[in-house]
BAVEXKE-573091 format. One record per residue (C-alpha): residue number from 0; residue in one letter; x, y, z. Coordinates in steps of 0.02 Angstrom, whole numbers, plus 32768, in hexadecimal, padded with zeros to 4 digits. Each point is the difference from the previous one (the first is absolute). Layout:
+-----+----+------+------+------+
!   i ! aa !    x !    y !    z !
+-----+----+------+------+------+
! NUM !  A !    X !    Y !    Z !
...
+-----+----+------+------+------+
END
This chain:
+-----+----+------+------+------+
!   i ! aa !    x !    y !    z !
+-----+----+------+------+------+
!   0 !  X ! 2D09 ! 717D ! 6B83 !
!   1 !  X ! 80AB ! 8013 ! 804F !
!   2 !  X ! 807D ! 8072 ! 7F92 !
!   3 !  X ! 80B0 ! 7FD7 ! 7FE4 !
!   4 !  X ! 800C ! 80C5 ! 7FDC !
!   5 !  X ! 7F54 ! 804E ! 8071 !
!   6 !  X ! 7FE0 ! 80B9 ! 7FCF !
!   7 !  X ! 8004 ! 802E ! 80C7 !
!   8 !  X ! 8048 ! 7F87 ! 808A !
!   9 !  X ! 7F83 ! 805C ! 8098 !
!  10 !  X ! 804C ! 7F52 ! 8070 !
!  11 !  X ! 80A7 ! 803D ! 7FE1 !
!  12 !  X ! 7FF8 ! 80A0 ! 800D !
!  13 !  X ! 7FA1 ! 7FF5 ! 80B1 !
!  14 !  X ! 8080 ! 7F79 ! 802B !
!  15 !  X ! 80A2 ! 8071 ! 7FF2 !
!  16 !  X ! 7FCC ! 807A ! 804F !
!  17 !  X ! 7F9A ! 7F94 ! 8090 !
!  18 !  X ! 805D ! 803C ! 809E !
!  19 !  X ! 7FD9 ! 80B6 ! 7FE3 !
!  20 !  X ! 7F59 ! 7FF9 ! 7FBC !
!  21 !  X ! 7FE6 ! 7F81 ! 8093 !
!  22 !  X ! 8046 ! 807F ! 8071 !
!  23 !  X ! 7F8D ! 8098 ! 7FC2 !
!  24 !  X ! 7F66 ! 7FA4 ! 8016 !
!  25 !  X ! 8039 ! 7FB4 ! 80A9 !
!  26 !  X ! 8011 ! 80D1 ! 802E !
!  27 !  X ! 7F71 ! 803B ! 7FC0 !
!  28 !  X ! 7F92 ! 7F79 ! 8040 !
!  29 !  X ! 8032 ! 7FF3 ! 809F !
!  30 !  X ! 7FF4 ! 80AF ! 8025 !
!  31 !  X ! 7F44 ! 8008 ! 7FC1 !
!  32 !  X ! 8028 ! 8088 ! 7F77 !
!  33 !  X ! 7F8D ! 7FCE ! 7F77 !
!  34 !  X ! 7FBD ! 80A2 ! 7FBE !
!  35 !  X ! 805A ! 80A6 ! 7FFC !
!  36 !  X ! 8093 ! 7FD8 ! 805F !
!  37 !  X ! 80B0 ! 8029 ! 7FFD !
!  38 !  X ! 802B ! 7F7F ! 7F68 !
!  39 !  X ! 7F9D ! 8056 ! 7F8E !
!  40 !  X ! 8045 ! 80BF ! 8021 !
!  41 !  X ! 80B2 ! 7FA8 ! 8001 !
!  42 !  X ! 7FED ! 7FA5 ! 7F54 !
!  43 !  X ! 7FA3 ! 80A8 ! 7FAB !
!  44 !  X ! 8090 ! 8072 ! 8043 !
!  45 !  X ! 8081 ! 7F83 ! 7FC4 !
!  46 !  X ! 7F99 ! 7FE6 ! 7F4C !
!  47 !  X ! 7FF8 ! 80BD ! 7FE5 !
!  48 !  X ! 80B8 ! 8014 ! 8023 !
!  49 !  X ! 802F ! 7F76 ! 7F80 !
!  50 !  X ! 7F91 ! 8048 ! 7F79 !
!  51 !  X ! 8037 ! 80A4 ! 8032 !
!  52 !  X ! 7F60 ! 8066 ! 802B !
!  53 !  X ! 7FBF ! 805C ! 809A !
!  54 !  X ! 7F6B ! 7F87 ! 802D !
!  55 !  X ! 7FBB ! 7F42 ! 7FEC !
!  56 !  X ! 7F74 ! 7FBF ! 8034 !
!  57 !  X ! 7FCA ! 7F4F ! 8006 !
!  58 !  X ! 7F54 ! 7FB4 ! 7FAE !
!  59 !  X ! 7FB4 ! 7F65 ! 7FEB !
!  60 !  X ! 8037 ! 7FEE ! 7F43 !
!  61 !  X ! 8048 ! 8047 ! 7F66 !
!  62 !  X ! 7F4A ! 8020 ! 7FC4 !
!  63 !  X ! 7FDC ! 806B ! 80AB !
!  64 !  X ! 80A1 ! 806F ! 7FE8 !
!  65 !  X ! 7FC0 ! 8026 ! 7F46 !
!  66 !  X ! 7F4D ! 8020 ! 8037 !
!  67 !  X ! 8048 ! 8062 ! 80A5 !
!  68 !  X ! 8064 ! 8073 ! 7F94 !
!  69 !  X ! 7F8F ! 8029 ! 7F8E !
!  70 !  X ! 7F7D ! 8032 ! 8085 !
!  71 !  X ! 8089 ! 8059 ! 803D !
!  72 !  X ! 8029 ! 805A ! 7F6B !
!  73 !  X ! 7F52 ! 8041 ! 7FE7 !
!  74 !  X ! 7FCB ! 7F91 ! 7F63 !
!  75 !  X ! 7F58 ! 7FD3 ! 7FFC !
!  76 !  X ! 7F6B ! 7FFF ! 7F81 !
!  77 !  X ! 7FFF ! 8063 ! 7F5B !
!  78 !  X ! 80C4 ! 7FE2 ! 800F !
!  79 !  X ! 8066 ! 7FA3 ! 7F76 !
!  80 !  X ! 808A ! 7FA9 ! 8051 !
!  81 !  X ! 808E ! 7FCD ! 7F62 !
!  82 !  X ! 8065 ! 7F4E ! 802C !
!  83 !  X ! 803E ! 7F6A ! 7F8A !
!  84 !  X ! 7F9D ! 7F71 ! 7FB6 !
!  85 !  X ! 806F ! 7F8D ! 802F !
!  86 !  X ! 7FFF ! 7FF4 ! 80C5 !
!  87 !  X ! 7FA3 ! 7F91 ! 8084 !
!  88 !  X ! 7F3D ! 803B ! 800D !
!  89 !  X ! 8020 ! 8052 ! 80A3 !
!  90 !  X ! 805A ! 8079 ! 7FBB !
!  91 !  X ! 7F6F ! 8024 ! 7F97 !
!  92 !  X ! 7F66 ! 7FE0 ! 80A6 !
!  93 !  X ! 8050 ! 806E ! 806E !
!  94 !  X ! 7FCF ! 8093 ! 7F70 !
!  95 !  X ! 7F5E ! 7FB1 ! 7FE7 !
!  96 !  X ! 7FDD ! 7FF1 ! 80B8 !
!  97 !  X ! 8032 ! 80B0 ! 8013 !
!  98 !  X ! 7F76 ! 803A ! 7FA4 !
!  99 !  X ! 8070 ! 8032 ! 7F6F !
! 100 !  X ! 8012 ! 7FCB ! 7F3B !
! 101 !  X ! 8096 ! 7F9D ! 7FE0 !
! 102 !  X ! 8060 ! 8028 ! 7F69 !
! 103 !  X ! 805D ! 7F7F ! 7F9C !
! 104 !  X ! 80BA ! 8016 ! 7FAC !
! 105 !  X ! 807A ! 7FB2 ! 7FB2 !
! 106 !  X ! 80A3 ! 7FA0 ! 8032 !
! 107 !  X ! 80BA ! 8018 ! 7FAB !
! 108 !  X ! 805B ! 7F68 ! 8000 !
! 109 !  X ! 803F ! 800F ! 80B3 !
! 110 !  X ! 7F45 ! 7FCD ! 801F !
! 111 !  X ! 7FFF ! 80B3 ! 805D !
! 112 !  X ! 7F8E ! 808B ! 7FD7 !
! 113 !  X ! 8018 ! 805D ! 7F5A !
! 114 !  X ! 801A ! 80BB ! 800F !
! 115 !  X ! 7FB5 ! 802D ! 7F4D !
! 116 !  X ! 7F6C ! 7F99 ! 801D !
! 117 !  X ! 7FE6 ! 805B ! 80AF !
! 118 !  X ! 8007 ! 80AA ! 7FAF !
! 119 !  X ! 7F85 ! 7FC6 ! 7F80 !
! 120 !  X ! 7F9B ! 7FB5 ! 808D !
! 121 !  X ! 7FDE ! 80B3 ! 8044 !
! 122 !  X ! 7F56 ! 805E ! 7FFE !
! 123 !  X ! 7FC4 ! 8086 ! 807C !
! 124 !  X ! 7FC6 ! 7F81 ! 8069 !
! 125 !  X ! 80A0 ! 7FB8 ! 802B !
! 126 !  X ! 8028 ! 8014 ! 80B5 !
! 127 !  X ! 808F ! 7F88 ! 801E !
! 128 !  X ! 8082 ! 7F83 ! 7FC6 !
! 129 !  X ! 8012 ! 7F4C ! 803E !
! 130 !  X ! 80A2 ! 7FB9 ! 7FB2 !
! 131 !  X ! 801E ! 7F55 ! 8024 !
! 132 !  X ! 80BB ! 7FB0 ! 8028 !
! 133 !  X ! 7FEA ! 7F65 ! 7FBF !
! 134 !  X ! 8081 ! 7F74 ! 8031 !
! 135 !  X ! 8070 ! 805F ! 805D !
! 136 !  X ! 802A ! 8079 ! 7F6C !
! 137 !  X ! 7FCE ! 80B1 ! 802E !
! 138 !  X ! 7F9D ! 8078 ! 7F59 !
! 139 !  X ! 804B ! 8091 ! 7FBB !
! 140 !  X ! 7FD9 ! 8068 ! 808D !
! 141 !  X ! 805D ! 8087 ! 7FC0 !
! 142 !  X ! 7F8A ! 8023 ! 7F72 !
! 143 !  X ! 7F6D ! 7FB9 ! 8060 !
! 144 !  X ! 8028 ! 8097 ! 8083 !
! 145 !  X ! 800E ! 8088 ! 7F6F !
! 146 !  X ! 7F54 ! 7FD5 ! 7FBD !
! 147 !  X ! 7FB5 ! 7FF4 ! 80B3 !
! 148 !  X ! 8045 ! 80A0 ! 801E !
! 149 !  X ! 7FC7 ! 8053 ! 7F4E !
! 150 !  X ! 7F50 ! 7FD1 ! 801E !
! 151 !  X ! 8001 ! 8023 ! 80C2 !
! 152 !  X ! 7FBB ! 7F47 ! 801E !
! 153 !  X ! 8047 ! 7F88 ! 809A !
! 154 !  X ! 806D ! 7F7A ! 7FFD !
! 155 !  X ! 7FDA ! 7F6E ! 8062 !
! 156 !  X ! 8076 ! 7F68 ! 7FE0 !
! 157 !  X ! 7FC6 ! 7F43 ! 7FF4 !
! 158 !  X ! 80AE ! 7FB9 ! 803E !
! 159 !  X ! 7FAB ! 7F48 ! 8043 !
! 160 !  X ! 8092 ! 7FB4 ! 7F8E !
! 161 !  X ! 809D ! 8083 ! 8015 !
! 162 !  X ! 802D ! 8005 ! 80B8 !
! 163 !  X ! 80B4 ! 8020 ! 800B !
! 164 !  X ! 800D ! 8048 ! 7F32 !
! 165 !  X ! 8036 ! 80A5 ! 7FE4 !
! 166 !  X ! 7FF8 ! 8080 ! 7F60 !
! 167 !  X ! 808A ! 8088 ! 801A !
! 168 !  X ! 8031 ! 7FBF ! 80B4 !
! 169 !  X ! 7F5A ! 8026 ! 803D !
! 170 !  X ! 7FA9 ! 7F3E ! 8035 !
! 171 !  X ! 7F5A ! 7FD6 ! 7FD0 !
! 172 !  X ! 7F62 ! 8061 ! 805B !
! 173 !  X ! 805D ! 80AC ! 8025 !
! 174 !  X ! 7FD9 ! 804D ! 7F56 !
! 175 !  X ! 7F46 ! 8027 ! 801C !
! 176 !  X ! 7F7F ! 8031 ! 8073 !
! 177 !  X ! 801B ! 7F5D ! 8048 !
! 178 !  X ! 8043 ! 7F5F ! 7FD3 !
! 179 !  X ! 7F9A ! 7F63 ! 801D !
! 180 !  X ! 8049 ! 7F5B ! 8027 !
! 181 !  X ! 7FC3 ! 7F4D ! 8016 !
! 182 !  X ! 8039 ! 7F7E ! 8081 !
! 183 !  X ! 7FB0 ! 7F6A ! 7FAE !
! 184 !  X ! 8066 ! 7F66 ! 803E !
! 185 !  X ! 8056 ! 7FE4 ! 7F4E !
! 186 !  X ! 8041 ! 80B6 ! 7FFC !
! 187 !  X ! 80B8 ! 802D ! 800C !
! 188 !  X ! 7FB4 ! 8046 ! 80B6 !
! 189 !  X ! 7F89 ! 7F83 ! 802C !
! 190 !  X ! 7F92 ! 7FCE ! 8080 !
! 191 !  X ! 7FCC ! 7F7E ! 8053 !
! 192 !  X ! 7F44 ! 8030 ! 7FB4 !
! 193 !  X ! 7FC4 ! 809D ! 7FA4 !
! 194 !  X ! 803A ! 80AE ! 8042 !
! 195 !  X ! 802E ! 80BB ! 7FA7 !
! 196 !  X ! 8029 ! 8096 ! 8020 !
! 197 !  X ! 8022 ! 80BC ! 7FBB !
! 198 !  X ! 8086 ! 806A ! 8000 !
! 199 !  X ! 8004 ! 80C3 ! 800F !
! 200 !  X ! 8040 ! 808D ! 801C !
! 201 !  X ! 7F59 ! 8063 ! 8014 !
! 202 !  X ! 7FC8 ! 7FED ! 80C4 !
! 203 !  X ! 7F66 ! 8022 ! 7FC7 !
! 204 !  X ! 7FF5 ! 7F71 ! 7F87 !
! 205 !  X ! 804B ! 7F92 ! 8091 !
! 206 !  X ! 7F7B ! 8041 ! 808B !
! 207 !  X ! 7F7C ! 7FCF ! 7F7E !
! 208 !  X ! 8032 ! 7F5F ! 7FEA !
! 209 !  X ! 8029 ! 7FD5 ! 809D !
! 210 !  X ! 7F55 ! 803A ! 8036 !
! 211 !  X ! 7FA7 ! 7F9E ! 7F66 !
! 212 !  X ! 8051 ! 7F68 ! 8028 !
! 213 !  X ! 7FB8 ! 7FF0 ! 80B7 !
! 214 !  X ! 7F44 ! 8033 ! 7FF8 !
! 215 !  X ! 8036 ! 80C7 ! 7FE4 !
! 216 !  X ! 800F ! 7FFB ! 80BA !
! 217 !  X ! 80A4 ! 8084 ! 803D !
! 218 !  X ! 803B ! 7F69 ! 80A0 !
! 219 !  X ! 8050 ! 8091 ! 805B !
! 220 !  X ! 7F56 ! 8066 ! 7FFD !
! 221 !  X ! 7F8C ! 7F91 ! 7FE3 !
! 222 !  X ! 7F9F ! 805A ! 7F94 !
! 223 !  X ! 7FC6 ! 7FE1 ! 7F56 !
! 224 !  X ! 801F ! 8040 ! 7F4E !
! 225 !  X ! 7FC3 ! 7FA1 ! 7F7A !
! 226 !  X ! 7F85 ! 7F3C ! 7FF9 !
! 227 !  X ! 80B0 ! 7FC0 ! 7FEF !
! 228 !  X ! 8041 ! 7F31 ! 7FE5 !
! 229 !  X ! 803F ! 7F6B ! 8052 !
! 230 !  X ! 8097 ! 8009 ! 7FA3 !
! 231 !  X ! 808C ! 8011 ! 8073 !
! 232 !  X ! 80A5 ! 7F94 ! 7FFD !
! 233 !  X ! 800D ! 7FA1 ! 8088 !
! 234 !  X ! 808A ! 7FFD ! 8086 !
! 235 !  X ! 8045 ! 7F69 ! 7FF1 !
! 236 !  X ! 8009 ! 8001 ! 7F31 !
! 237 !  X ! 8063 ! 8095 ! 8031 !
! 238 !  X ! 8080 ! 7FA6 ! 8071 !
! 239 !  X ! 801E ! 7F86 ! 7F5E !
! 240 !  X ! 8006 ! 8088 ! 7F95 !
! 241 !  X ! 8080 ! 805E ! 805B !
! 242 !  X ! 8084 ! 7F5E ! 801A !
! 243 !  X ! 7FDC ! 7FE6 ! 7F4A !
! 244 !  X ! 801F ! 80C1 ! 7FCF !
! 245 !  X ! 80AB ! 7FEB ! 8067 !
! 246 !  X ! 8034 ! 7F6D ! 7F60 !
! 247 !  X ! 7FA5 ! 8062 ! 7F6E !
! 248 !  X ! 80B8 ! 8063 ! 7FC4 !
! 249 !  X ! 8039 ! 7F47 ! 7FFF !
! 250 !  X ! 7F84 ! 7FA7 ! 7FA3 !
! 251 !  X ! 7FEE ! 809C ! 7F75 !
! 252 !  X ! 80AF ! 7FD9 ! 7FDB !
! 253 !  X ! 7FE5 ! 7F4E ! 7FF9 !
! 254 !  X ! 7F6A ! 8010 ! 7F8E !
! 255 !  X ! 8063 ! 8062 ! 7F8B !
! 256 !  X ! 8090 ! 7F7F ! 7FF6 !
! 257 !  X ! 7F80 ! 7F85 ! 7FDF !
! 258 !  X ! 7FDE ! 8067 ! 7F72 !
! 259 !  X ! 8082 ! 801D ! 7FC0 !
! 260 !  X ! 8022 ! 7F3E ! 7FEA !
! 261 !  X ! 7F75 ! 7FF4 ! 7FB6 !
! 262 !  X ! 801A ! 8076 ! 7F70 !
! 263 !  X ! 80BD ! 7FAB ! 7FE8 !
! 264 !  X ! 7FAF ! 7F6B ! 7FE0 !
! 265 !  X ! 7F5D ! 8032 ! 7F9B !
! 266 !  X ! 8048 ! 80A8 ! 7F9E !
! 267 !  X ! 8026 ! 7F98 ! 7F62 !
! 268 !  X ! 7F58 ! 7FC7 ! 7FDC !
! 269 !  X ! 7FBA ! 8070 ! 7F73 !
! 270 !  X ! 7F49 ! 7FC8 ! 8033 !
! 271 !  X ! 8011 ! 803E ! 809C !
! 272 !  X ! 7FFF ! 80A1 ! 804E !
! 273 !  X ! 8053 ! 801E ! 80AD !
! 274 !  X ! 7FD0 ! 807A ! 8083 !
! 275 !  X ! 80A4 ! 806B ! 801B !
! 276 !  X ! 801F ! 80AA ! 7FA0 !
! 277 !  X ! 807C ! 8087 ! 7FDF !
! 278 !  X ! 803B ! 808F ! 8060 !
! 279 !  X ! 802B ! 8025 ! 80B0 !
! 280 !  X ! 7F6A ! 8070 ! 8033 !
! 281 !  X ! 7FA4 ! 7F5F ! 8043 !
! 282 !  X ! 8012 ! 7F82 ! 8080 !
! 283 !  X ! 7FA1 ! 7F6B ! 8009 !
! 284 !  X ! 7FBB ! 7F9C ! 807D !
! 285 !  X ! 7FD6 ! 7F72 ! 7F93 !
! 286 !  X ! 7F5B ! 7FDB ! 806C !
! 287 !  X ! 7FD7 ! 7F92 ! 7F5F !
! 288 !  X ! 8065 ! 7FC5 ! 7F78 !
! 289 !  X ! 7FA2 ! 8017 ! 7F6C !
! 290 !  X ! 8028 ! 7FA8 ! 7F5B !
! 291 !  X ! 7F99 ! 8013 ! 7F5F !
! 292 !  X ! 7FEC ! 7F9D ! 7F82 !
! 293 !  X ! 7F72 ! 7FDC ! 7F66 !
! 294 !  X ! 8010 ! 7F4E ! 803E !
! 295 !  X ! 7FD3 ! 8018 ! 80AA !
! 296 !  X ! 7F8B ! 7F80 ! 8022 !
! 297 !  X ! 805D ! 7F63 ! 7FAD !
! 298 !  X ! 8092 ! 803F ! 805F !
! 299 !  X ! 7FA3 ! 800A ! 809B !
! 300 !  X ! 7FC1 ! 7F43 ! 7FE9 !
! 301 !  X ! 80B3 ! 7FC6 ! 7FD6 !
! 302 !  X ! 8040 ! 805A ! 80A8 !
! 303 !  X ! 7F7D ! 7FA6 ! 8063 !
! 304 !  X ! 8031 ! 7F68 ! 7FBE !
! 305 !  X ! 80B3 ! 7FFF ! 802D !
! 306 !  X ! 7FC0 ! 8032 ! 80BA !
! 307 !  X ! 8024 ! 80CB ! 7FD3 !
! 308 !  X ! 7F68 ! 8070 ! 805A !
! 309 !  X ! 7FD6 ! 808F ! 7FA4 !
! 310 !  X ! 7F79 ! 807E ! 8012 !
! 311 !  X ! 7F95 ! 807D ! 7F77 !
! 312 !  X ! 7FF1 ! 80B9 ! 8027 !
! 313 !  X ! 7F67 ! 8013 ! 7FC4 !
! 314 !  X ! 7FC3 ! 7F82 ! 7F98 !
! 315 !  X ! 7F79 ! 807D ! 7FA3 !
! 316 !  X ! 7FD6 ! 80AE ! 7FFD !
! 317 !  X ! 7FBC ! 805A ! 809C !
! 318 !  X ! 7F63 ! 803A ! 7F8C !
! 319 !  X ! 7FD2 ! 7F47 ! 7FD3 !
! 320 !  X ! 7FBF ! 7FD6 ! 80B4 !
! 321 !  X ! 7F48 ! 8037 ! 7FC4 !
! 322 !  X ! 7FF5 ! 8002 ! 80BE !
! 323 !  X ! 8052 ! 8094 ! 8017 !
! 324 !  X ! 7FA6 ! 8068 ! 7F70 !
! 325 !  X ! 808F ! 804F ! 7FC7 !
! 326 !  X ! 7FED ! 8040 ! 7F55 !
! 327 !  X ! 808D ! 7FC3 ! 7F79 !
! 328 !  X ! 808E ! 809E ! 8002 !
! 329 !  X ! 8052 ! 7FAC ! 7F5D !
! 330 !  X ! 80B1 ! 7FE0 ! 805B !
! 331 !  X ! 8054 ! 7F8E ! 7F7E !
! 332 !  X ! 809A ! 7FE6 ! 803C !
! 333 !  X ! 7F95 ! 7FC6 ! 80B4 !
! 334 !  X ! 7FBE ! 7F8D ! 7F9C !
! 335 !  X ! 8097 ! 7FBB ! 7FB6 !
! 336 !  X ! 8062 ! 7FF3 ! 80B5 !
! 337 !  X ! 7F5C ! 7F9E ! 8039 !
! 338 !  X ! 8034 ! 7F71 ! 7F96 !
! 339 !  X ! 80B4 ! 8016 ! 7FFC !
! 340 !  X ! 804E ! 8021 ! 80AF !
! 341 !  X ! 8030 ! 7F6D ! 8060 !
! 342 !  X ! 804A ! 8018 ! 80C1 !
! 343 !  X ! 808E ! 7F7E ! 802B !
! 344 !  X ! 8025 ! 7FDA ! 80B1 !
! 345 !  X ! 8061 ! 808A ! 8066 !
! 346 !  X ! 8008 ! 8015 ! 80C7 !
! 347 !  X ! 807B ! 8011 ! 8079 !
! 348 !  X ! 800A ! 7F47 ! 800A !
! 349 !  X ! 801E ! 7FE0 ! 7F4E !
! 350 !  X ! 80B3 ! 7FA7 ! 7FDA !
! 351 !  X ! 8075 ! 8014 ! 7F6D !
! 352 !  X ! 7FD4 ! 7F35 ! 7FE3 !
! 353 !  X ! 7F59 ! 8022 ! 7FF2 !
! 354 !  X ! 8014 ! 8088 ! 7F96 !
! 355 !  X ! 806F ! 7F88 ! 7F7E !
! 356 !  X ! 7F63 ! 7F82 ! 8008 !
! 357 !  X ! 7F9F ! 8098 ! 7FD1 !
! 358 !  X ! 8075 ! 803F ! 7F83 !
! 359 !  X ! 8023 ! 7F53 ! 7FBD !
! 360 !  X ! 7F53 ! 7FD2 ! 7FE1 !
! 361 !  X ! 7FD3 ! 809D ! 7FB2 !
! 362 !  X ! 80A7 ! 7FD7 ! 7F94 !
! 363 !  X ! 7FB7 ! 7F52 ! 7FD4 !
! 364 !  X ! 7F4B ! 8035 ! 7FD4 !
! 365 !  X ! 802F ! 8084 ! 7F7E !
! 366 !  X ! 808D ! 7F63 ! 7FB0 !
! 367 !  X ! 7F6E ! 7F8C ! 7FF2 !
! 368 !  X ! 7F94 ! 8084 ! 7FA3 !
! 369 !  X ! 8008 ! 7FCA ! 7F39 !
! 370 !  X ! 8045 ! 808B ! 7F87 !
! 371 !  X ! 7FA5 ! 807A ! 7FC0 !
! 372 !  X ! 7F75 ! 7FF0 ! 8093 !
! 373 !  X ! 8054 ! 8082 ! 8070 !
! 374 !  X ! 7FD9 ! 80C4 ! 7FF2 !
! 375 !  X ! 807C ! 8084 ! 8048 !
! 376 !  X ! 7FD6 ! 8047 ! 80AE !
! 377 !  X ! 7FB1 ! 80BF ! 7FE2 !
! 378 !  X ! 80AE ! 8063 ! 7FEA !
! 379 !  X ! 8025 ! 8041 ! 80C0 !
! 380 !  X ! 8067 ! 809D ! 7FD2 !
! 381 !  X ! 8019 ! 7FFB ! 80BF !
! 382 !  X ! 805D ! 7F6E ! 800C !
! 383 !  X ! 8093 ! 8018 ! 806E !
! 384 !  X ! 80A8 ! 7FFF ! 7FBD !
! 385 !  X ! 8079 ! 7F88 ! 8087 !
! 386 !  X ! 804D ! 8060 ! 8084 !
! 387 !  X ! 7F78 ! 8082 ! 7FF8 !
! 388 !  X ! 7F9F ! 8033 ! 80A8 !
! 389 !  X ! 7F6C ! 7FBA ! 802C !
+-----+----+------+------+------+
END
């Protein structure tokens, strides 16, 4: 089906910036530098100066940075590793694969990881934190960092959705251990197929990595330290990466203008609940722009219909893949953002007309509903006040 308003434009995107992703690939192919070249140290230097940490190093995928870093950081079985409900399953593998026994917590209404239900969370087991930025807001890491820091347990930050947010001034993935990113093609930072990386400032955490994601094989010594992985990203992802890293400032500003459109034209609809909040502490990314509503899935069927793409983040719990055998941690407020959040369309090729189709529609749909059929949106007592900071 062919969107008036498509959640991602991929064509488009590739097609403005064609001359310089054209020209990267034209370098890095003609000069035969296809794996661990000069395009890969340039884009991890460059990506650990704009998050502002001492090391990156590229991986394969957002999964591999997770698992990386917690290899890294010592976690392995008989550990309890404590991160959200409400987050994609890698998040939650990389602990499993690890050896380790995920932990399950709640969400505030930011979708971010609740503090209080960390603390509670706690047992002597607990040997790290793995807060997740979800779409492009970054947690409380303030009070995240105090409890980490009471109970002596590591930090290691799932920021697949934040690159570019910051908490304090400080971006996404310089808060912990190590950050861990994702450069899956519909990212604010995407690829042109799957890729990761960490961030650091531990060398040792980046030697580790950089030795797990290439068989555990040192390239300067050729020696061995661990049965490592194929997980290494490739050079000329990195090339792409790096023109694309060049545009990110631009297209984080453009993402939040979206935005902010968006909540001018949807803020007076009581059965809705937008995704901006108060105070100045945060800056968001808006990977994502999240609406919720308890009449999500009508709504999502009228958008279709008037040629509106939307997507569902996620459309159940984690817990009820039986597949996964995770045990039910009794998250209701998950449970009630599984059938309640809806993402409209937001990329750096969005356009203030497509965001009045969106707006408009959404506008129509809750006119048409009959009275007395429509429930307020869960009170948000984050929702931002205008002229507030993002």
């Amino acid at each position: 089906m062919s969107y008036r308003v498509p959640f991602v434009n991929p064509g488009e995107h590739y097609r403005r910036l064609k001359k310089e992703i054209d020209q990267a690939l034209t370098d890095t192919l003609s000069r035969g530098d296809l794996i661990l070249r000069s395009q890969l140290r340039d884009f991890e230097h460059n990506l650990a100066n704009f998050v502002g940490t001492k090391h990156a190093v590229g991986v394969a995928s957002g999964y591999h940075a997770l698992y990386f870093s917690l290899r890294a950081a010592g976690i392995g079985p008989g550990d309890e590793v404590v991160t959200v409900g409400h987050t994609f399953v890698a998040t939650v593998s990389a602990i499993v694969h690890a050896g380790a026994r995920p932990v399950l917590v709640e969400v505030g209404r930011d979708f971010n990881m609740d503090p209080a239900s960390l603390e509670a969370a706690i047992t002597p087991r607990t040997k790290a934190i793995l807060p997740v930025h979800l779409n492009g807001r970054v947690c409380q890491m303030d009070s995240i960092q105090r409890i980490g820091e009471k109970h002596n347990l590591v930090i290691i930050e799932d920021a697949a959705q934040a690159m570019g947010a910051e908490f304090r001034g400080k971006k996404a993935g310089s808060f912990g251990l190590a950050g861990c990113f994702s450069f899956y093609p519909l990212k604010a930072l995407g690829g042109l197929g799957d890729g990761g990386a960490i961030t650091t400032d531990d060398p040792q955490v980046a030697r580790m990595v950089t030795l797990l994601r290439f068989n555990g094989e040192d390239r300067q010594t050729g020696e061995y330290h661990y049965h490592g992985y194929t997980a290494l990203l490739d050079n000329v992802q990195a090339a792409v990466l790096d023109v694309k890293l060049r545009h990110l400032p631009q297209w984080i500003e453009h993402r939040r203008q979206i935005a902010e459109l968006y909540r001018e034209g949807l803020e007076g609809i009581e059965e809705l609940s937008l995704p901006q909040f108060t105070g100045t502490e945060h800056s968001d990314s808006f990977q994502n722009y999240v609406v919720r509503t308890t009449h999500r899935d009508a709504l999502r069927a009228f958008l279709d219909s008037c040629g509106v793409e939307t997507l569902v983040h996620w459309p159940k719990p984690m817990w009820e893949h039986k597949g996964l055998g995770l045990a039910d941690p009794g998250l209701p407020e998950t449970r009630r953002i599984c059938n309640e959040v809806l993402s409209l369309p937001m990329s750096s090729e969005i356009t203030p007309d497509q965001v009045a189709v969106t707006v408009e529609s959404i506008q129509e749909f809750f006119a048409r509903q009959p009275a007395g059929t429509l429930r307020p949106a869960a009170a948000n007592p984050g929702t931002q006040v205008k002229g507030a900071k993002n």
